[in-house]
C-alpha positions as CSV (number, residue, x, y, z in Angstrom):
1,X,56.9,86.3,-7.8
2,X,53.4,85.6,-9.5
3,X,51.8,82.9,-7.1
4,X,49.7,79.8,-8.6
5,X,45.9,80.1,-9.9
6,X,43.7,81.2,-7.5
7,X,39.7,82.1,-7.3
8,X,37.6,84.8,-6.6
9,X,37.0,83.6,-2.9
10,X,41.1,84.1,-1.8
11,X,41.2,87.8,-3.1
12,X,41.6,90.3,-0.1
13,X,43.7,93.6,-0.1
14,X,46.9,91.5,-0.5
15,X,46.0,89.4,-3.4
16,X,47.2,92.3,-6.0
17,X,49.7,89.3,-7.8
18,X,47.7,86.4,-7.9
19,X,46.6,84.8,-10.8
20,X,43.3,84.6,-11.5
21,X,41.7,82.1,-14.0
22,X,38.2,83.9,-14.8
23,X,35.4,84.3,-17.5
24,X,33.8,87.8,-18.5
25,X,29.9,86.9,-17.9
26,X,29.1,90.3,-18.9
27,X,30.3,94.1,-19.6
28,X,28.4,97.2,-19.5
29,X,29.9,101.0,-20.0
30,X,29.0,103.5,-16.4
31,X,28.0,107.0,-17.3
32,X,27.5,109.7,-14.6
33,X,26.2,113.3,-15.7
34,X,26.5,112.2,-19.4
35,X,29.5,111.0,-19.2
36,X,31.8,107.5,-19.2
37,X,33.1,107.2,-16.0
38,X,33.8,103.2,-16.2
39,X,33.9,100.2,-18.1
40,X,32.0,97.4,-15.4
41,X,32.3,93.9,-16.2
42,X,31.5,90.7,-14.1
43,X,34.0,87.6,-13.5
44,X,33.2,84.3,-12.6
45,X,35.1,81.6,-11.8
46,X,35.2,77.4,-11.4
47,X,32.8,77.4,-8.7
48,X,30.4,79.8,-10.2
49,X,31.5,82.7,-8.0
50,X,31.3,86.1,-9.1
51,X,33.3,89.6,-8.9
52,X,33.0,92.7,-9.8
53,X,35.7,94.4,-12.2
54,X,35.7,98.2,-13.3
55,X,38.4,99.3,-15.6
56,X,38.2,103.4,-15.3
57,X,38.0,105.5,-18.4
58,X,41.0,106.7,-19.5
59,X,42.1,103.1,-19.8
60,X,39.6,102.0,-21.6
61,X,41.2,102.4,-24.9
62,X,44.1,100.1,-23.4
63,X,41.8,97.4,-22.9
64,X,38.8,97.4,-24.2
65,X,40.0,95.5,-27.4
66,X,41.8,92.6,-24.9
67,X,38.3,92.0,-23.5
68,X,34.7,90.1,-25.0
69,X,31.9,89.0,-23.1
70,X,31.9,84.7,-22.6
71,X,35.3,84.4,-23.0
72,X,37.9,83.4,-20.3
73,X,41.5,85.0,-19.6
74,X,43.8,84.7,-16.8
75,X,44.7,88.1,-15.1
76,X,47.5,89.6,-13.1
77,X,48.8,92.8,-11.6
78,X,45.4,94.3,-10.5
79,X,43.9,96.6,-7.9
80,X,41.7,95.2,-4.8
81,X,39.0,97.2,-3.7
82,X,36.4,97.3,-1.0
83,X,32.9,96.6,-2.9
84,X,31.2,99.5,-2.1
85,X,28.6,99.6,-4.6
86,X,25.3,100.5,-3.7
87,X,24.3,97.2,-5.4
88,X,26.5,94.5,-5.6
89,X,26.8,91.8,-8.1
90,X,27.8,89.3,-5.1
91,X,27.9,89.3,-1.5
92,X,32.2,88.8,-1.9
93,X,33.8,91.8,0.0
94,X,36.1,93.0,-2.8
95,X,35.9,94.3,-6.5
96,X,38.6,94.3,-9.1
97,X,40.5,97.5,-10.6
98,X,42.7,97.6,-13.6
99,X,45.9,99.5,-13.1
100,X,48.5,100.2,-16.0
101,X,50.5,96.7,-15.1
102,X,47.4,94.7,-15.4
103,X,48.0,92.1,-18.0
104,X,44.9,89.7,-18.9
105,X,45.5,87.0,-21.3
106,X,42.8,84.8,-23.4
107,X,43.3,81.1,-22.9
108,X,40.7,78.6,-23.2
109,X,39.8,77.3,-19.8
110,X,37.1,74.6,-20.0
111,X,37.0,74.5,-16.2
112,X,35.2,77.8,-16.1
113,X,31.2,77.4,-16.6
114,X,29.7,79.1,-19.6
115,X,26.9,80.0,-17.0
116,X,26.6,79.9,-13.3
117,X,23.1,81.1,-11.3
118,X,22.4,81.7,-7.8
119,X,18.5,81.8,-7.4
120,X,16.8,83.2,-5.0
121,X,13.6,81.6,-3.7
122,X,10.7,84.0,-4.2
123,X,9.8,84.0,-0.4
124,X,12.6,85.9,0.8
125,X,12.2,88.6,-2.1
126,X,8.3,88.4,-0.8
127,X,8.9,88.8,2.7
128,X,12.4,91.0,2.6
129,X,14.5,88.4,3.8
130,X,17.2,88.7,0.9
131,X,19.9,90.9,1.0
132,X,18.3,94.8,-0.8
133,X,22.0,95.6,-1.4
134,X,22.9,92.7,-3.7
135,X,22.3,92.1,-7.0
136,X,19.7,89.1,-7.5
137,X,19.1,85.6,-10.2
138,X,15.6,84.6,-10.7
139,X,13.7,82.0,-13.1
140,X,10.4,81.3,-13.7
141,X,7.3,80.9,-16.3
142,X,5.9,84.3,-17.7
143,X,2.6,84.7,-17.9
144,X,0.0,88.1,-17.7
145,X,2.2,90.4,-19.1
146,X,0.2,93.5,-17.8
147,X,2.1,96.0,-20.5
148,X,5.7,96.1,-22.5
149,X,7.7,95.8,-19.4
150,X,5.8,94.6,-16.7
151,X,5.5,90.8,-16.7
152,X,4.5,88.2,-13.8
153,X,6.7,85.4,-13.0
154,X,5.8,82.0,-11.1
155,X,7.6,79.0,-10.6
156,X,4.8,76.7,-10.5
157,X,1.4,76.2,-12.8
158,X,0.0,77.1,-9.9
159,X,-0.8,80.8,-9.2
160,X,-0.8,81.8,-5.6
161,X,0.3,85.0,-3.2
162,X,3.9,82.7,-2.6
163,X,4.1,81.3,-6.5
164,X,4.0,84.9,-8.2
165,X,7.0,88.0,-8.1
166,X,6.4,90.9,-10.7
167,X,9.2,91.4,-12.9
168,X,9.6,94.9,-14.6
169,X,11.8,94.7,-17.8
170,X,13.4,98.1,-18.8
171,X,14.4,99.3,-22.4
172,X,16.2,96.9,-24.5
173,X,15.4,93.8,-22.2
174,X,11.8,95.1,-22.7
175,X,11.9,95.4,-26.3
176,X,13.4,91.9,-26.2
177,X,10.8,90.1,-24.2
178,X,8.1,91.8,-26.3
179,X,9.7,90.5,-29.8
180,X,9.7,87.2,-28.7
181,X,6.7,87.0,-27.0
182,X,5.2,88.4,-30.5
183,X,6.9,85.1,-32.3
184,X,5.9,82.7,-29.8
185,X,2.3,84.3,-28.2
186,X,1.1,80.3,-27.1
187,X,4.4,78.9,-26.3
188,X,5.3,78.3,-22.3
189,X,7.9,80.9,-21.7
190,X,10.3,80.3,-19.3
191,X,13.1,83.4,-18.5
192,X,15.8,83.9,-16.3
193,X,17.1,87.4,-15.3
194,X,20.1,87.9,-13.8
195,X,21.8,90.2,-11.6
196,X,18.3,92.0,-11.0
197,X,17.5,94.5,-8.4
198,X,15.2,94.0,-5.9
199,X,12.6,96.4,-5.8
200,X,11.9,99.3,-2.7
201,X,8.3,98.0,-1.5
202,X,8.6,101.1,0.5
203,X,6.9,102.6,-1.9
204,X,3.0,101.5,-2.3
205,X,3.5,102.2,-6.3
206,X,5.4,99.4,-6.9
207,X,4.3,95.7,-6.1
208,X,6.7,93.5,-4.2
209,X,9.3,92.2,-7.1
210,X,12.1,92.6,-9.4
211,X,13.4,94.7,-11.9
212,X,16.3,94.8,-14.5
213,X,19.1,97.0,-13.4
214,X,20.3,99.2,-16.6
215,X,22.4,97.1,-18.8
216,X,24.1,95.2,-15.9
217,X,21.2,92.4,-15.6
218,X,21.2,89.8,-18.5
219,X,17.6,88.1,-19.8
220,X,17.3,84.8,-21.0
221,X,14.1,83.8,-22.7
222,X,13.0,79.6,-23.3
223,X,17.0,79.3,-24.4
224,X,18.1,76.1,-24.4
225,X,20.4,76.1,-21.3
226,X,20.6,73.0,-18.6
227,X,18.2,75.4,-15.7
228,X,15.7,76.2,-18.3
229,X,15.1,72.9,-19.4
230,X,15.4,71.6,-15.8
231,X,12.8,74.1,-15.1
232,X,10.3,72.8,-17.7
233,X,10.6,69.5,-16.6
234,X,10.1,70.4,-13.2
235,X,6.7,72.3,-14.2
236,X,5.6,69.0,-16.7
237,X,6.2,67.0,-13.3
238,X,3.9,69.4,-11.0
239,X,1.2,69.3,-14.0
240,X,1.6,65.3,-13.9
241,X,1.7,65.2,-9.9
242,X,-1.6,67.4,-9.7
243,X,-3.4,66.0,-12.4
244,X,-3.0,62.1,-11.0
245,X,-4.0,63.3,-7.5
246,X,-7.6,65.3,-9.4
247,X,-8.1,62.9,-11.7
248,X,-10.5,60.9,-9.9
249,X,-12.6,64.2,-9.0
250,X,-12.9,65.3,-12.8
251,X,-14.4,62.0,-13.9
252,X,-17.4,62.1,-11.6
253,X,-20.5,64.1,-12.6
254,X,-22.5,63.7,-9.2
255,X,-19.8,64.9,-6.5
256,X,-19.7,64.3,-2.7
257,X,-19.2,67.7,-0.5
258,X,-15.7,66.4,0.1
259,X,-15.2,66.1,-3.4
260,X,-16.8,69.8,-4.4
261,X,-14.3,71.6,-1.6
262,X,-11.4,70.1,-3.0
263,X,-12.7,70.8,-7.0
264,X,-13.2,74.5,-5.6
265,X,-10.7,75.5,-2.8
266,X,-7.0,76.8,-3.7
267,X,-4.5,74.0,-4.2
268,X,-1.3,74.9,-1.9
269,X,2.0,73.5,-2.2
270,X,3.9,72.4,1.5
271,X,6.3,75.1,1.3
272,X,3.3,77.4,1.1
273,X,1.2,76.2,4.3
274,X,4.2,77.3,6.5
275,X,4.2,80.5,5.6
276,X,0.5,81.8,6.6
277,X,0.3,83.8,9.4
278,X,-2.9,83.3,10.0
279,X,-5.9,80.8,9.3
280,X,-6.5,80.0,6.1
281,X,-9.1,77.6,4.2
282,X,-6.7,75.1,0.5
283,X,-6.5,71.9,-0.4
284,X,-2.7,70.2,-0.3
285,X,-1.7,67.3,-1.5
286,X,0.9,64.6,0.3
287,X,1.0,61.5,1.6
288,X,1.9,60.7,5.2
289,X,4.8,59.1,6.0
290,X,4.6,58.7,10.0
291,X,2.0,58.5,12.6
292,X,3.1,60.0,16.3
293,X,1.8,58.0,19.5
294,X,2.8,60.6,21.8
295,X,1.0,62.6,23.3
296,X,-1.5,59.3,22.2
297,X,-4.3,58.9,19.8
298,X,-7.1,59.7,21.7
299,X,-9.3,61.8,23.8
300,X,-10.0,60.0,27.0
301,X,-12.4,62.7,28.0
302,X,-14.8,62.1,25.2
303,X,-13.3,59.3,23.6
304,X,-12.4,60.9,20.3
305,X,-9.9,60.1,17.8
306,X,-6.6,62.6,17.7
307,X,-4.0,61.8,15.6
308,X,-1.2,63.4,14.6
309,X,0.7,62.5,11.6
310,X,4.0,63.6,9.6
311,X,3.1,64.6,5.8
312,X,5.4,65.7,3.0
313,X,5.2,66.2,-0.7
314,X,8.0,66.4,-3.2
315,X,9.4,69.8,-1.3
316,X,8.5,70.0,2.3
317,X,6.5,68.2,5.2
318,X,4.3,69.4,7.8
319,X,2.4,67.9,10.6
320,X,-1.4,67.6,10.7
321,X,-3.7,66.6,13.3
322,X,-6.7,63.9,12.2
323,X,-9.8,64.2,13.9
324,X,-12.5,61.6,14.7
325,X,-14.5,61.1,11.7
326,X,-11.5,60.8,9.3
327,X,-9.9,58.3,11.5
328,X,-12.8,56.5,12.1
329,X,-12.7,56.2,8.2
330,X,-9.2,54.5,8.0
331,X,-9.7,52.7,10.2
332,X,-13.0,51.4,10.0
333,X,-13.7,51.5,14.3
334,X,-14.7,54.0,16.6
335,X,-12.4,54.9,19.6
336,X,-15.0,53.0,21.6
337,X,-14.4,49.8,19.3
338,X,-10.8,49.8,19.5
339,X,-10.3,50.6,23.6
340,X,-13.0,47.5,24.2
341,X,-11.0,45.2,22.0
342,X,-7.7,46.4,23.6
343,X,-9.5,45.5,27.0
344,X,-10.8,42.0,25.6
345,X,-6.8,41.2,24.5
346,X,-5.5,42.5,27.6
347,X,-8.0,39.6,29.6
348,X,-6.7,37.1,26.8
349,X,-3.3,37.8,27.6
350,X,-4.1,37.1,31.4
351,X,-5.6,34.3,30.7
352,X,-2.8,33.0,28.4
353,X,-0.3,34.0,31.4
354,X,-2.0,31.7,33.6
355,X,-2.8,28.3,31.2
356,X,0.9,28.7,30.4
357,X,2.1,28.6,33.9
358,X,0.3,25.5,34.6
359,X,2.1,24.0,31.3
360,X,5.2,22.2,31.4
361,X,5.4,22.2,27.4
362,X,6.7,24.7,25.6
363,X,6.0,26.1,22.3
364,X,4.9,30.3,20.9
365,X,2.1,32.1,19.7
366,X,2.3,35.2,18.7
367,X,-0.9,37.0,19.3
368,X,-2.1,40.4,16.5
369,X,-3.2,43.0,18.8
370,X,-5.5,45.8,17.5
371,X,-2.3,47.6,16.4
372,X,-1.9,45.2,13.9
373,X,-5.2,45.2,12.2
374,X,-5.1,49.5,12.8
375,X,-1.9,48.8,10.6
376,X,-3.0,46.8,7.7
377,X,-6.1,49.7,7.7
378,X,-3.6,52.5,7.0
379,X,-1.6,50.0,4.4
380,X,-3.9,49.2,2.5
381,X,-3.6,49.7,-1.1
382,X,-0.6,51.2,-3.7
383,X,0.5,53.9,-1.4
384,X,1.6,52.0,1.3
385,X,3.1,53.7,4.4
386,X,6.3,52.1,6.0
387,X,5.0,52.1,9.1
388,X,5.8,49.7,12.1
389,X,3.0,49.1,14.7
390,X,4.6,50.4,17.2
391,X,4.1,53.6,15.7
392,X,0.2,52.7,15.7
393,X,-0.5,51.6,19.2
394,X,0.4,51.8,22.5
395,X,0.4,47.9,23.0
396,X,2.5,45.4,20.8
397,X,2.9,42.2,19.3
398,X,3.7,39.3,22.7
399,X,5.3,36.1,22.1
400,X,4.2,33.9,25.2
401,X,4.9,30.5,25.8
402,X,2.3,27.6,25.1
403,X,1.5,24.1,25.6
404,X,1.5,21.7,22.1
């Protein structure tokens, strides 16, 4: 008995009667020594998982005329595999094999996605952290296309070591990029390839990257797709993000040296910061959004300013450490200043102990501490901070009682 609908994720070795609900992303004919050995196609399913299917050739004619690319079907009666490819379309355990009882009917399943990616950030293709076995998605803007096949890729307007993976386009996808780069030589170009092969960096010839794998890979180019166009917006948003934060640089023709480093050092994202290995001299942008008190702010040796804060962008956070002269500028004291007022509050408070003591009234003051005014200092202006003072200071806000 034929059990319900299933997905790609159930199928295992005793799956060979379920039903199976798919779309055909993709088909491409296998050749070995000249000749067809397969017909290879790629299912998908409702949650945008995908599974290899291979139909071998002396069916072909059976089905071949049953099948088109972007349609969906339901299937029954097949073969399950182990997914031995050498590259995999997924990271699923089993592929899918037509037998002579296979039927596969068209039906219109509106559940099924037309598209479904699975990117993969650039850092683990960079550092060799993804998978070289499966098949891979990326997206980002072409630019420097250094000849008909070899194009860079970044997902930012920014172009750094972390930003950038070279993408080598092969025959038809080649000739397809170069057509439409031809029609469109000022346009932003945004492409996705799919199923693409990660690249043997064991070799010093080729530069760490992708490339398309035969006619297996698909290439979209600036189509009008919901990841493309989320990607443009998300690359307008960068451009507006940067430009508000350098805006105040480019307006000024006499420049402080603060201002000069940051017109002339590399601009680094968060993301990009954690992954040096070793010391490196960029500017980042972010705002911080706490302030730590342990292990305090200050170095009673030389009584220097230390503090270490919590700072994030739209991605990532990362702590820094403040020194003395740019805390001495938010706040507007030296460590000096601050410790002697602490000190003169600290004899107020005394003092307030005592007179209150020999009161019989009763009433509250609340006295505002250095903390306090340290707080207003870093809350000052649009970007405030949500920070409470006992983030700021070791000492706090006391309520004592008073005489009327």
């Amino acid at each position: 008995m034929t059990k319900n609908p299933s997905k790609l994720a159930e199928v295992d070795y005793s799956s060979e009667t379920l039903k199976l609900p798919i779309r055909v992303t993709i088909m491409w004919k296998v050749f070995k020594f000249g000749k067809m050995q397969s017909l290879d196609m790629v299912f998908m399913d409702e949650d945008g998982l995908k599974m290899l299917a291979s139909i071998h050739h002396s069916m072909v004619d059976k089905f071949k005329h049953l099948l088109e690319e972007g349609k969906t079907y339901i299937m029954t009666n097949f073969a399950v595999l182990e997914n031995d490819q050498q590259l995999r379309v997924s990271k699923l355990l089993y592929k899918l094999k037509f037998v002579r009882t296979t039927t596969i009917r068209e039906c219109v399943l509106a559940n099924i996605p037309l598209h479904a990616f699975s990117f993969t950030p650039f850092e683990k293709i960079l550092f060799e952290k993804a998978p070289s076995n499966v098949l891979v998605d990326v997206i980002g803007q072409a630019f420097n296309v250094d000849d008909g096949r070899n194009v860079n890729v970044k997902r930012k307007n920014t172009v750094s070591p972390m930003n950038v993976i070279s993408c080598t386009l092969w025959n038809d996808f080649a000739n397809k990029f170069i057509s439409y780069m031809e029609m469109n030589p000022a346009s932003l170009v945004v492409i996705i390839l799919t199923q693409a092969n990660i690249k043997d960096t064991k070799s010093s010839l080729y530069p760490v990257g992708v490339q398309s794998y035969w006619t297996a890979s698909k290439l979209f180019i600036d189509e009008h797709i919901k990841e493309i166009n989320e990607f443009k917006a998300s690359l307008a948003k960068w451009d507006s993000f940067v430009s508000k934060q350098y805006s105040q640089y480019s307006q000024s023709s006499q420049m402080t040296d603060d201002e000069k480093f940051i017109k002339n050092t590399p601009l680094k994202a968060m993301f990009e910061l954690q992954q040096f290995k070793e010391a490196n001299l960029c500017v980042t942008v972010g705002q911080i959004a706490k302030v730590y008190t342990d292990p305090g702010w200050f170095f009673y040796a030389c009584t220097k300013y230390r503090v270490e804060v919590l700072v994030h962008d739209e991605e990532k956070h990362a702590r820094f450490v403040l020194w003395d002269r740019k805390c001495m500028k938010l706040t507007g004291h030296t460590v000096n200043e601050l410790i002697e007022q602490l000190r003169k509050d600290k004899i107020e408070r005394i003092k307030t102990s005592m007179l209150v003591d020999s009161q019989s009234q009763e009433g509250s003051v609340g006295f505002v501490t250095p903390s306090k005014r340290l707080e207003a200092s870093f809350l000052d202006g649009d970007d405030a901070i949500n920070l409470s003072s006992g983030d700021l200071s070791m000492t706090k806000c006391h309520k004592q009682k008073f005489a009327k």
